[in-house]
PDB file of N, CA, C and O in Angstrom, chain B, residues numbered from 101:
ATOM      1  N   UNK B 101      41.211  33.047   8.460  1.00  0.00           N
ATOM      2  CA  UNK B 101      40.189  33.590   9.324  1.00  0.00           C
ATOM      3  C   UNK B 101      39.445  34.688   8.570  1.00  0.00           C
ATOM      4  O   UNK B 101      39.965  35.744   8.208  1.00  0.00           O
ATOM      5  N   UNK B 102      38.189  34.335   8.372  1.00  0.00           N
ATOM      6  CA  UNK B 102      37.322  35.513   7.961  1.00  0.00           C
ATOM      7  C   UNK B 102      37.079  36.817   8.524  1.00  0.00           C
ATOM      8  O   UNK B 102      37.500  36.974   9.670  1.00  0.00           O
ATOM      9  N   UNK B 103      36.410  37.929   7.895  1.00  0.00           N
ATOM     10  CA  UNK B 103      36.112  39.316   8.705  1.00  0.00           C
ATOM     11  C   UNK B 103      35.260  38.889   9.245  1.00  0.00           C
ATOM     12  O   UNK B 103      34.595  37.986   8.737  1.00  0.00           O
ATOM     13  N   UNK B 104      34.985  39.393  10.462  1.00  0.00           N
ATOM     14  CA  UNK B 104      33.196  40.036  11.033  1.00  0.00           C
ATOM     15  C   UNK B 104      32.916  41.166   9.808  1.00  0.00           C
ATOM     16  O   UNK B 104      33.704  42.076   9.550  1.00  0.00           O
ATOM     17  N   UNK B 105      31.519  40.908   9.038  1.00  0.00           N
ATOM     18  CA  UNK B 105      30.896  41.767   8.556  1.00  0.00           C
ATOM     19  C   UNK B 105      29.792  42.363   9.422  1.00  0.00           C
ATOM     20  O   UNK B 105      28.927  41.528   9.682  1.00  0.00           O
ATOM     21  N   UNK B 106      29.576  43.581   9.945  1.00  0.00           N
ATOM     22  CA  UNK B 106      28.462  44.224  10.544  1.00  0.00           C
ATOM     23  C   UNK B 106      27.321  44.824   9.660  1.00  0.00           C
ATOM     24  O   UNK B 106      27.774  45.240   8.594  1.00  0.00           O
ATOM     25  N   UNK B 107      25.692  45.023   9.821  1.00  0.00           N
ATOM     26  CA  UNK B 107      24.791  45.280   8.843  1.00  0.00           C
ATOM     27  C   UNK B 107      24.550  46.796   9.559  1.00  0.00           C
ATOM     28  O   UNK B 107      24.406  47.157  10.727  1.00  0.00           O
ATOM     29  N   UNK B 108      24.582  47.540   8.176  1.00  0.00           N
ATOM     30  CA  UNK B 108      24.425  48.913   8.256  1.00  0.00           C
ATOM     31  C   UNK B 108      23.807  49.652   9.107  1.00  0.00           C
ATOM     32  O   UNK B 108      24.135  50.777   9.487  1.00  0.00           O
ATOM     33  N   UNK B 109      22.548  48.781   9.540  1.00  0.00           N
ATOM     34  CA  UNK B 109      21.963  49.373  11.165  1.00  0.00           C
ATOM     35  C   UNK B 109      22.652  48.915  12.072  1.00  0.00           C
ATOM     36  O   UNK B 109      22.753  49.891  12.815  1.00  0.00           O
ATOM     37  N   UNK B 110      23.427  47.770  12.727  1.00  0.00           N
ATOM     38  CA  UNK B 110      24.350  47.576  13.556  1.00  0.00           C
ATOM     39  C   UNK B 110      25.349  48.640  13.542  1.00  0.00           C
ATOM     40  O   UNK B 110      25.442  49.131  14.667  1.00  0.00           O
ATOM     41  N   UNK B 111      26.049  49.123  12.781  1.00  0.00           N
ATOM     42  CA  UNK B 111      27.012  49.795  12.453  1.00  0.00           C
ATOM     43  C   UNK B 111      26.111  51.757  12.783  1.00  0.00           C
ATOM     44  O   UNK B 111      26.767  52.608  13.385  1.00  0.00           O
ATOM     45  N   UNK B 112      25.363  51.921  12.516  1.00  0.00           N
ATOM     46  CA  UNK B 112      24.259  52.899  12.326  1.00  0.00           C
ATOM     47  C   UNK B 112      24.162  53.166  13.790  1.00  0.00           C
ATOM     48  O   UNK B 112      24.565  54.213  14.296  1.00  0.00           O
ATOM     49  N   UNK B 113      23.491  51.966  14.607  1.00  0.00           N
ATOM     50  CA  UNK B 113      23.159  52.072  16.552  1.00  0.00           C
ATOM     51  C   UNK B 113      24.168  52.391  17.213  1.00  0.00           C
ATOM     52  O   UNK B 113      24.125  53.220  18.123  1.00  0.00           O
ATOM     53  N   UNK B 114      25.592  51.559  16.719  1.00  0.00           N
ATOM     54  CA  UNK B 114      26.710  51.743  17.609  1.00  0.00           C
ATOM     55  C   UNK B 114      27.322  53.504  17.291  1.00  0.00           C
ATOM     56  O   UNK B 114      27.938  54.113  18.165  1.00  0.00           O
ATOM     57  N   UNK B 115      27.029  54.085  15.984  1.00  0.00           N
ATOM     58  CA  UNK B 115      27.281  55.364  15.962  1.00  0.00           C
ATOM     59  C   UNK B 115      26.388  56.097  17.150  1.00  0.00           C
ATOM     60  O   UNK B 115      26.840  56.518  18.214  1.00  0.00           O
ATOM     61  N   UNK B 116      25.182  56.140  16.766  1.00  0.00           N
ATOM     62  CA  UNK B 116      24.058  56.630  17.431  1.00  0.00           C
ATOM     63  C   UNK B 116      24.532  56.974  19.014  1.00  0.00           C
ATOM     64  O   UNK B 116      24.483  57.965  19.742  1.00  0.00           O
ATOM     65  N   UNK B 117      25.097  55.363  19.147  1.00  0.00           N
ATOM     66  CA  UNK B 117      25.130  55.363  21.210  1.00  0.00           C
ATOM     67  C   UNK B 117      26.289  56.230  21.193  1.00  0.00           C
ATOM     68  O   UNK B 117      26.517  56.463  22.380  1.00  0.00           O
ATOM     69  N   UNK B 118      27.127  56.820  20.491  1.00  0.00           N
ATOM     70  CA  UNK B 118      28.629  57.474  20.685  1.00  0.00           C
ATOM     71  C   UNK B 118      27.749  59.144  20.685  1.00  0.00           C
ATOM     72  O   UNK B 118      27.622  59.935  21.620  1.00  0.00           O
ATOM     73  N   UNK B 119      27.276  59.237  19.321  1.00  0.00           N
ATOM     74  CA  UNK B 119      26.682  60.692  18.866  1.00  0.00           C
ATOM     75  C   UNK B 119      25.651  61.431  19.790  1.00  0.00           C
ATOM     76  O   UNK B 119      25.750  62.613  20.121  1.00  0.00           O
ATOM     77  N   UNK B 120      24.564  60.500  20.189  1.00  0.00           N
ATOM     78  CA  UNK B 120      23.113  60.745  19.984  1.00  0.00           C
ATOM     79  C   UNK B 120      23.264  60.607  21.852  1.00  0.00           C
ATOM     80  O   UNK B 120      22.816  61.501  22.570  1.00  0.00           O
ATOM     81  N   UNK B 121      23.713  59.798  22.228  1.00  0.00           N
ATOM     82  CA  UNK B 121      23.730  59.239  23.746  1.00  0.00           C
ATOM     83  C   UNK B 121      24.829  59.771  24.593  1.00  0.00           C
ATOM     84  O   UNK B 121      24.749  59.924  25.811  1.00  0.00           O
ATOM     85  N   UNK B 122      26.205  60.128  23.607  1.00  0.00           N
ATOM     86  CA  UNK B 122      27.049  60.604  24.920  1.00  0.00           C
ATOM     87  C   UNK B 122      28.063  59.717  25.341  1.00  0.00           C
ATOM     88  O   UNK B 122      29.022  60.069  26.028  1.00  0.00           O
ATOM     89  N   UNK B 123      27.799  58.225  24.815  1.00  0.00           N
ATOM     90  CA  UNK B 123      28.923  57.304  25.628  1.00  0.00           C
ATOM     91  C   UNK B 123      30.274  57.027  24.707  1.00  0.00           C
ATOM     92  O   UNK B 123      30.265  56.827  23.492  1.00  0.00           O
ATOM     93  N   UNK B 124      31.259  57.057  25.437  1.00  0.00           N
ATOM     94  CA  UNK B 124      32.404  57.142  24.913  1.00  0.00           C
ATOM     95  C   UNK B 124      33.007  55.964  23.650  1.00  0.00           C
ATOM     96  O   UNK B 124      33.164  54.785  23.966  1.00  0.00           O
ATOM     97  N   UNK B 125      33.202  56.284  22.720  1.00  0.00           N
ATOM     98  CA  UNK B 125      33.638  54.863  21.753  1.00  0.00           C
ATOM     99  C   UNK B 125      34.158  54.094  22.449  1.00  0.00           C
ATOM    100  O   UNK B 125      33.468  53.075  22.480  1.00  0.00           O
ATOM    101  N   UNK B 126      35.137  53.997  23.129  1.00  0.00           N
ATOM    102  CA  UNK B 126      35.680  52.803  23.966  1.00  0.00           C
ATOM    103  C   UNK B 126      34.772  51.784  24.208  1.00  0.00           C
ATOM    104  O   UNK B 126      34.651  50.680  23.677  1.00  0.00           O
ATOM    105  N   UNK B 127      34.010  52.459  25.301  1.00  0.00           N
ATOM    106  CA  UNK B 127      33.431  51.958  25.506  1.00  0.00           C
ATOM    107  C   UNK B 127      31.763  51.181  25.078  1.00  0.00           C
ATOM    108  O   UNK B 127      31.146  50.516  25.910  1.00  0.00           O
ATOM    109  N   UNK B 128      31.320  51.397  23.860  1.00  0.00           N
ATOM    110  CA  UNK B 128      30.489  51.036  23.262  1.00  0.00           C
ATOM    111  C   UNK B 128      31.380  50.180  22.152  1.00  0.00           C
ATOM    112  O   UNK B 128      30.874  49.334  21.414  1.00  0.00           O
ATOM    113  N   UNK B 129      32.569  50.479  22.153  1.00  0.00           N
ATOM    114  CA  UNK B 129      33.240  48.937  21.217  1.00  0.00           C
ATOM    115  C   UNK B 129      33.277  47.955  22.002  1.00  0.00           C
ATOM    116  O   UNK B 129      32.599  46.969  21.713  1.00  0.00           O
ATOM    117  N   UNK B 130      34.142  47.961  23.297  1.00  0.00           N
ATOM    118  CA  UNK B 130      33.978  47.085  24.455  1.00  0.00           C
ATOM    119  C   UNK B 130      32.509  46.242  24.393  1.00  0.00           C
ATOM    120  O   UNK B 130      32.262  45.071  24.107  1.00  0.00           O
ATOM    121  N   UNK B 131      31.594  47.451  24.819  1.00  0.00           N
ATOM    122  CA  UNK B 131      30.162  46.423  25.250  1.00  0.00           C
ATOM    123  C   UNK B 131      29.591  45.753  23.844  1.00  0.00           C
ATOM    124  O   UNK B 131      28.749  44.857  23.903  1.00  0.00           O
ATOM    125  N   UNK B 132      29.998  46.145  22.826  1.00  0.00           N
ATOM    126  CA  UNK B 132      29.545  45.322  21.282  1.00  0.00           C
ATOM    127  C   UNK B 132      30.448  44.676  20.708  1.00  0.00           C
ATOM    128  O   UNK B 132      30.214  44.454  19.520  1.00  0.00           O
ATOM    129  N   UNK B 133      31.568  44.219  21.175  1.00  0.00           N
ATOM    130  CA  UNK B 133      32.404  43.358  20.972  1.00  0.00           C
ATOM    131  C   UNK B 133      33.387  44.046  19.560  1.00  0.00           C
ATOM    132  O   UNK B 133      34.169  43.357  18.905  1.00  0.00           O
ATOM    133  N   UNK B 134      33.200  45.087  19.384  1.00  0.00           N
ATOM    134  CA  UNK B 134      33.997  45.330  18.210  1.00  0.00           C
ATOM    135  C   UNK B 134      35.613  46.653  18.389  1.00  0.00           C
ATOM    136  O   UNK B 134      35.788  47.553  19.210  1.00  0.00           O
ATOM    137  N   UNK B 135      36.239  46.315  17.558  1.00  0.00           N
ATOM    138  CA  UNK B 135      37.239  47.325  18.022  1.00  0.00           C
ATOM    139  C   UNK B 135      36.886  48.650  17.296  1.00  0.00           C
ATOM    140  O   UNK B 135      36.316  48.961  16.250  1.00  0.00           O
ATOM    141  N   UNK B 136      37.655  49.469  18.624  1.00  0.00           N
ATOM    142  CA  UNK B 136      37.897  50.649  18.596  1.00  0.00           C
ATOM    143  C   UNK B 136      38.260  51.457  17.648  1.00  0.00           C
ATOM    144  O   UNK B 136      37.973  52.654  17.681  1.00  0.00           O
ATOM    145  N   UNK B 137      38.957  50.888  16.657  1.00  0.00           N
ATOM    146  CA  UNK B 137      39.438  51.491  14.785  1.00  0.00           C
ATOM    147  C   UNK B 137      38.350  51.004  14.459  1.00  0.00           C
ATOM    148  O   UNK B 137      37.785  52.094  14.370  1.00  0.00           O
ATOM    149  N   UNK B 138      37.457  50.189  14.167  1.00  0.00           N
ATOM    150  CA  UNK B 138      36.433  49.804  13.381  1.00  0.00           C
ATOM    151  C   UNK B 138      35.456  50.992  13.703  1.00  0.00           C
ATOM    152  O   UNK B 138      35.295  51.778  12.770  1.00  0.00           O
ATOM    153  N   UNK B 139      34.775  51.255  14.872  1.00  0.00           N
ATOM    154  CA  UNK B 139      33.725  52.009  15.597  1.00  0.00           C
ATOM    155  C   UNK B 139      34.458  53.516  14.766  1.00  0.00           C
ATOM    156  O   UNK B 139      33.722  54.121  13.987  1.00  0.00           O
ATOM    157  N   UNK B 140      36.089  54.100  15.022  1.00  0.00           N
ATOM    158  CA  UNK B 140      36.075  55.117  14.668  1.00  0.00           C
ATOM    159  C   UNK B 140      35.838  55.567  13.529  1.00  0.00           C
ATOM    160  O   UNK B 140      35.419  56.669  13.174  1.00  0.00           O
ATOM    161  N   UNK B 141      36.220  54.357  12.771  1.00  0.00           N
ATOM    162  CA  UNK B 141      36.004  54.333  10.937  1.00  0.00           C
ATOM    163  C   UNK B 141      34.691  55.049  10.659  1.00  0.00           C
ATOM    164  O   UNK B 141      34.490  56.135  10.115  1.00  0.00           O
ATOM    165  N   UNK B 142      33.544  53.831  11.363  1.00  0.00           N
ATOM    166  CA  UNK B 142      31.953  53.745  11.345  1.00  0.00           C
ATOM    167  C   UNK B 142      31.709  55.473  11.729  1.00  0.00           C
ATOM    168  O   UNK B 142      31.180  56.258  10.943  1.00  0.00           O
ATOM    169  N   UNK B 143      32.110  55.762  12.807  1.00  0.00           N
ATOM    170  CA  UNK B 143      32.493  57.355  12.791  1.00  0.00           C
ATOM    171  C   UNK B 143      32.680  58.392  11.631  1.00  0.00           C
ATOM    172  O   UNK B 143      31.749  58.975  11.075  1.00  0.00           O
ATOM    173  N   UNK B 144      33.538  58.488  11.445  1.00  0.00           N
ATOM    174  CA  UNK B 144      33.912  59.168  10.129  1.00  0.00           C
ATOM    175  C   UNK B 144      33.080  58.987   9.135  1.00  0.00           C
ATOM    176  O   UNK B 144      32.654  59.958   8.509  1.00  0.00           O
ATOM    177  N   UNK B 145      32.628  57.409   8.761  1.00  0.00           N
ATOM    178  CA  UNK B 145      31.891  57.418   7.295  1.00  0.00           C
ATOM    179  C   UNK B 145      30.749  57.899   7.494  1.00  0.00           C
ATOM    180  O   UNK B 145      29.980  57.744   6.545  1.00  0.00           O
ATOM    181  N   UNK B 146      30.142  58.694   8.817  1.00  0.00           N
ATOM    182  CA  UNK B 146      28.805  58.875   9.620  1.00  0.00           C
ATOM    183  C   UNK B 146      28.711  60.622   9.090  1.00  0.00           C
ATOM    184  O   UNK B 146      27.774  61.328   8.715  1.00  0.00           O
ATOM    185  N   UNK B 147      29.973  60.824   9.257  1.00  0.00           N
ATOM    186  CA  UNK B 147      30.181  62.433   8.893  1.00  0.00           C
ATOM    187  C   UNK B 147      30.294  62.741   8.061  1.00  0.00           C
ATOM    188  O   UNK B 147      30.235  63.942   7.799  1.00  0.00           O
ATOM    189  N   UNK B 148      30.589  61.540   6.919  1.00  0.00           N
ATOM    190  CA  UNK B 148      30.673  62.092   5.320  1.00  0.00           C
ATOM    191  C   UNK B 148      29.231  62.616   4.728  1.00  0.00           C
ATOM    192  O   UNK B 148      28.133  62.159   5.047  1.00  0.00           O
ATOM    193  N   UNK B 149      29.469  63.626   3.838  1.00  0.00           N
ATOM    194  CA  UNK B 149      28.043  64.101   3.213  1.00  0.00           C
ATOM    195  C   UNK B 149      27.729  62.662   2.364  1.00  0.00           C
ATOM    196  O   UNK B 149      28.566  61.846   1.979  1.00  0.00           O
ATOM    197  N   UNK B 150      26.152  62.611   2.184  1.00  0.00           N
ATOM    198  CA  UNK B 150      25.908  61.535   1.782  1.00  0.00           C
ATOM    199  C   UNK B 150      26.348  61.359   0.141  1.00  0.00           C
ATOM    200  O   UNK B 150      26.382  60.212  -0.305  1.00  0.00           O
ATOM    201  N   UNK B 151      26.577  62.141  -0.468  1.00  0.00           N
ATOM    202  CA  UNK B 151      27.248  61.714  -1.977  1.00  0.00           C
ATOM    203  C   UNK B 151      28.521  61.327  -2.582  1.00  0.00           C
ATOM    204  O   UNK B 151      28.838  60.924  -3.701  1.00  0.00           O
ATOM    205  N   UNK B 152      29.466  61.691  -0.966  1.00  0.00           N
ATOM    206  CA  UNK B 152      30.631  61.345  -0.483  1.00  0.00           C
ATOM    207  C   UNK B 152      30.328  59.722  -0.499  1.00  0.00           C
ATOM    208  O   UNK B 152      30.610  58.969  -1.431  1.00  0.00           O
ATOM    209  N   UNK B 153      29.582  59.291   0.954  1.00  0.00           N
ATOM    210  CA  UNK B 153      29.480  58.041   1.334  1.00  0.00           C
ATOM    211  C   UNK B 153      29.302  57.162  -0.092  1.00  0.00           C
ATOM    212  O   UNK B 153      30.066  56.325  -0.572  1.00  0.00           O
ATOM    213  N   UNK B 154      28.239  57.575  -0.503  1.00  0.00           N
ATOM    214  CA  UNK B 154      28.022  56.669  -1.862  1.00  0.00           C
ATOM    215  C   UNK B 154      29.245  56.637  -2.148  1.00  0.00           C
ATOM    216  O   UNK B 154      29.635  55.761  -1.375  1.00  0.00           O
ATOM    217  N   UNK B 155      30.092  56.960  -2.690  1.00  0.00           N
ATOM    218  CA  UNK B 155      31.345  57.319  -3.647  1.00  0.00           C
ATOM    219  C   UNK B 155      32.201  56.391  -3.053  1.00  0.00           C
ATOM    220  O   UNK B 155      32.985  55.723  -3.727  1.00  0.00           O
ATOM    221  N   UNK B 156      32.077  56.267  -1.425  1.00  0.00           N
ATOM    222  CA  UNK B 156      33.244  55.227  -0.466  1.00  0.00           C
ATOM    223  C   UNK B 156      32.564  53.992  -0.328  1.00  0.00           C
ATOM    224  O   UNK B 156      33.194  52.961  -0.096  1.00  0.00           O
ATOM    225  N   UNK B 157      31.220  54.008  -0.461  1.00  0.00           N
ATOM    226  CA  UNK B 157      30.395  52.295  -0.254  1.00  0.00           C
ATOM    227  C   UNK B 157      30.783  51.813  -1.563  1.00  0.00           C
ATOM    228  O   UNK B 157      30.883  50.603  -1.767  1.00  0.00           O
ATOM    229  N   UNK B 158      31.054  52.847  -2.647  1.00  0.00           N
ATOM    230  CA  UNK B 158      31.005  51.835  -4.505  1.00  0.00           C
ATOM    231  C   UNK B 158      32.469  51.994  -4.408  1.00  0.00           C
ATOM    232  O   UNK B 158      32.729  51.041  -5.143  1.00  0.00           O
ATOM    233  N   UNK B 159      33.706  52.482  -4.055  1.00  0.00           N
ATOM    234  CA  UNK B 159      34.430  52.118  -3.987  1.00  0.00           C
ATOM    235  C   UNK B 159      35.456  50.847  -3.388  1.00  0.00           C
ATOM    236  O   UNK B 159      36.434  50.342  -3.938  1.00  0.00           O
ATOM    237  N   UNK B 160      34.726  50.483  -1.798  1.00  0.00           N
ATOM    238  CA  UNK B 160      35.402  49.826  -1.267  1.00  0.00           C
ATOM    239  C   UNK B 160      34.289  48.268  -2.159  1.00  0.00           C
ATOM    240  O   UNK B 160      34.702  47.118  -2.310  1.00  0.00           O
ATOM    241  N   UNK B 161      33.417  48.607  -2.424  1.00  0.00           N
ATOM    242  CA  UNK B 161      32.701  47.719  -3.341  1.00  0.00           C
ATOM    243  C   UNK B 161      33.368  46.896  -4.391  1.00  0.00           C
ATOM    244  O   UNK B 161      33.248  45.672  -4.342  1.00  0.00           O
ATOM    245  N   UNK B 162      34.105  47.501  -5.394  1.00  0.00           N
ATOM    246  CA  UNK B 162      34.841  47.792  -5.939  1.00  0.00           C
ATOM    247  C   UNK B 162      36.257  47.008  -5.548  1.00  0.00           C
ATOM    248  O   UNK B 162      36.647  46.008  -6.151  1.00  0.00           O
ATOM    249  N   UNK B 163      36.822  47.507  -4.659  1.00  0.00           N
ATOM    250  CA  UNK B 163      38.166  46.910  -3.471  1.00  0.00           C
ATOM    251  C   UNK B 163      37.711  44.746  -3.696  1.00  0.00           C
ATOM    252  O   UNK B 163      38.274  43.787  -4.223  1.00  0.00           O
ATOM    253  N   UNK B 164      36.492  44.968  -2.967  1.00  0.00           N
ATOM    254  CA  UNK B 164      36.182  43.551  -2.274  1.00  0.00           C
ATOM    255  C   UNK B 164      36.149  43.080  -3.798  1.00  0.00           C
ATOM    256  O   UNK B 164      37.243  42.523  -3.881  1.00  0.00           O
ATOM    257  N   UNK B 165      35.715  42.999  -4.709  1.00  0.00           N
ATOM    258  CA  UNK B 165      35.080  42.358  -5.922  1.00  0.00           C
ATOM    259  C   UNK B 165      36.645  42.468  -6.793  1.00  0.00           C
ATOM    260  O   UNK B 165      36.844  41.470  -7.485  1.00  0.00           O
ATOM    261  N   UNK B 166      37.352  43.137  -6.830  1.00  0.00           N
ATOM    262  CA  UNK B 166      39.018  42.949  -7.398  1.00  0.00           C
ATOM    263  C   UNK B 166      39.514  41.946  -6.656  1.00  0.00           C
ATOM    264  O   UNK B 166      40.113  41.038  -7.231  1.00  0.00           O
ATOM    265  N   UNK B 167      39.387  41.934  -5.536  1.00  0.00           N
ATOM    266  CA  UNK B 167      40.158  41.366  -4.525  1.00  0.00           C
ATOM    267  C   UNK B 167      39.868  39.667  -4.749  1.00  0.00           C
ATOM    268  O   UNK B 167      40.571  38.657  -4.787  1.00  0.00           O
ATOM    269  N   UNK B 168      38.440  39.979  -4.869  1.00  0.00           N
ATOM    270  CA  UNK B 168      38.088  38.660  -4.855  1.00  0.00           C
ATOM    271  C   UNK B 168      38.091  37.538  -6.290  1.00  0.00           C
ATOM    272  O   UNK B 168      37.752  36.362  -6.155  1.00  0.00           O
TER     273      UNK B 168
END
């Protein structure tokens, strides 16, 4: 069974509706079909300074391309 891959603005809106809007992660994983560790992840990598993030997008980059 494959992952769901989500695109960086998908992942980007569902932060937004938690941050920007007020509604609880639960429940914006619920209504977008995704779980609750995924959304919190998307969380966290939201709060990293952006030279951080780079550093975790070329790493897990990195992860997938060994792996594979």
């Amino acid at each position: 069974m494959s992952k769901l891959r989500y695109t960086p603005e998908f992942k980007l809106e569902a932060v937004k509706q938690v941050t920007e809007r007020g509604h609880s992660a639960a429940e914006v994983a619920s209504r977008l079909g995704v779980s609750t560790h995924s959304l919190y992840s998307w969380l966290r990598a939201h709060q990293m300074p952006p030279g951080q993030q780079a550093a975790q997008l070329s790493q897990t980059d990195e992860l997938r391309r060994l792996k594979a």
